[in-house]
Structures are given as structure tokens and as C-alpha cells.
N, C-alpha and C positions, 0 to 999 in steps of 0.2 A: 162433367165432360172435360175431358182432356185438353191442351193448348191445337195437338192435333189434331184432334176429333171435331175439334171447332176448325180450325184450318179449312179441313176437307168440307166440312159443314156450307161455311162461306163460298168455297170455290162453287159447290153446287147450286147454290142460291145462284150464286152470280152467272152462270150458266143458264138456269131458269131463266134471269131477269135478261138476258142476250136476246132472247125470244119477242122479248116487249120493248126494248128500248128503241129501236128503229120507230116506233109508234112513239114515246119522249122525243126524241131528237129530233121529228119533224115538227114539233112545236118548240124547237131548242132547249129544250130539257134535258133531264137525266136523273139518275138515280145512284146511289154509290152504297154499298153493303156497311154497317159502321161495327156490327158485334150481333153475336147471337147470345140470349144469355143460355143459363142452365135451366131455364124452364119452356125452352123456346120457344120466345119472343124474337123476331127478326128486329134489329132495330134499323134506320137506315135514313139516309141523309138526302134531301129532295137538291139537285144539282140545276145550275141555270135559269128559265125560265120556270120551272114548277116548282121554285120557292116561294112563285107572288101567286102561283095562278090559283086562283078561288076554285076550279075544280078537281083542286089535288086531293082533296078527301076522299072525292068520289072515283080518282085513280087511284088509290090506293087499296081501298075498298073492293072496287068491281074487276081492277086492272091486275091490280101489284100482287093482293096479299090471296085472292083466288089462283091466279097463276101459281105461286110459289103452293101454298096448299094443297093446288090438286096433285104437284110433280115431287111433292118433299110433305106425305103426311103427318109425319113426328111434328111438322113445326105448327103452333099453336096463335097464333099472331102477327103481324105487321105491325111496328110504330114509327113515325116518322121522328127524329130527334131535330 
């Protein structure tokens, strides 16, 4: 994948994840895009309060990585760094 293929990549993620973050932020959270690799893997960085909270698994899981999935099928995973 290109530098800008990945670019563009991101920006769509990041778009998807616009959709959900209103849902993060009301529990003072958030999320930040950190690199897509070339077998995509989203990787991505738990912001504020969803760094302690014990049910970040399970937002990432049911929330984060279904979302981005159903709107960007090429991408293969979600992992939090």
C-alpha cells in the first residue's frame, strides 16, 4: 500500500469512527487512528477515559472494529496499541 493509499485509508476510518465517537465522548473518551498496516490491521490508540475503562474490549469489539468493518470491508481487524 502506498503512503497515499494509506492517507486516504485513514481519513476513511476516521470518518467511520465520527459516527461512534459522540457515543466515546459522552463517557469522556475517544479514539485516534495510529496506522493501518499492509495486511489491514487497523491499529488505534484508546484516548481519555477508555484507557482505564474495563469495557474497552468490548467497545472495540461490538462498537469500533464492527463499525469500521461493515463501512471499509478490505479492513481485516481492529487492535488497540
Amino acid at each position: 500500500m502506498s503512503a497515499d493509499d494509506k492517507k486516504i485509508l485513514i481519513k476513511q476510518i476516521d470518518q467511520v469512527l465520527d459516527s461512534i465517537r459522540p457515543h466515546l465522548e459522552v463517557d469522556g473518551g475517544n479514539v485516534e487512528v495510529m496506522d493501518v498496516t499492509d495486511d489491514m490491521c487497523v491499529k488505534i490508540k484508546w484516548l481519555g477515559s477508555c484507557k482505564l475503562c474495563a469495557m474497552s474490549d468490548m467497545t472495540m469489539k461490538a462498537g469500533i472494529e464492527q463499525t469500521i468493518k461493515a463501512n471499509l470491508p478490505q479492513i481485516q481487524n481492529v487492535v488497540a496499541e
